[in-house]
N, C-alpha and C positions, 0 to 999 in steps of 0.2 A: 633507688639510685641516690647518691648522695653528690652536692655538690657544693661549691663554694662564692656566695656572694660577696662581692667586694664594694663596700661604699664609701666613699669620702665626702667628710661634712666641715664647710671653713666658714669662718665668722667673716663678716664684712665689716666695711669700716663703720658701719651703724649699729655693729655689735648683734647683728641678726644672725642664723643660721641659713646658710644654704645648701643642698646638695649639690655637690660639685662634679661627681661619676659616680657611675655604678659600673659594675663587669661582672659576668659570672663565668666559673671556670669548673676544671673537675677537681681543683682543691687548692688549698694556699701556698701552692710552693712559689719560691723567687721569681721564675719566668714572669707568672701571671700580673704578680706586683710590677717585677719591672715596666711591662706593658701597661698596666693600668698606668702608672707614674707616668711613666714616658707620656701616654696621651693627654695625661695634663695637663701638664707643664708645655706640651705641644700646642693646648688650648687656652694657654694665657699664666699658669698656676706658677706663681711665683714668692720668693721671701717669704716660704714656709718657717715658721717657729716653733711649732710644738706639733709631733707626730704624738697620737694617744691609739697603742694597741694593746694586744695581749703578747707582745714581747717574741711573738713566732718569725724562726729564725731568717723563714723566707721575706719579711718585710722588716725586717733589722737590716739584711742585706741589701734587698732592692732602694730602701734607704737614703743607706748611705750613698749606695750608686748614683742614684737620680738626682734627690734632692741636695745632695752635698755641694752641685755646683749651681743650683738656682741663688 
């Protein structure tokens, strides 16, 4: 069975790494981002500047969705 982890990692203002979320899902489509985003940003996640993926269209999408208005 194959499946799809999802992790976001933000810099602090001390220029450190943190893990911010994990989700796993049964693959990278839009929904799953959207939802991962959403709880985010639900958790504080704000003044995103720089998204680094491998350009898959479901988190091009959810994206722009989410983060467009933070």
């Amino acid at each position: 069975m194959s499946v799809a982890v999802t992790i976001a990692v933000g810099v602090n203002t001390d220029g450190r790494r943190e893990v911010l979320g994990m989700a796993i899902g049964a693959s990278e489509v839009e929904p799953l981002w959207t939802k991962f985003l959403r709880d985010l940003v639900r958790r504080g996640l704000s003044g995103v500047k720089l998204v680094i993926s491998d350009a898959h269209e479901g988190i091009k999408a959810a994206t722009a969705r989410v983060l467009s208005t933070t």
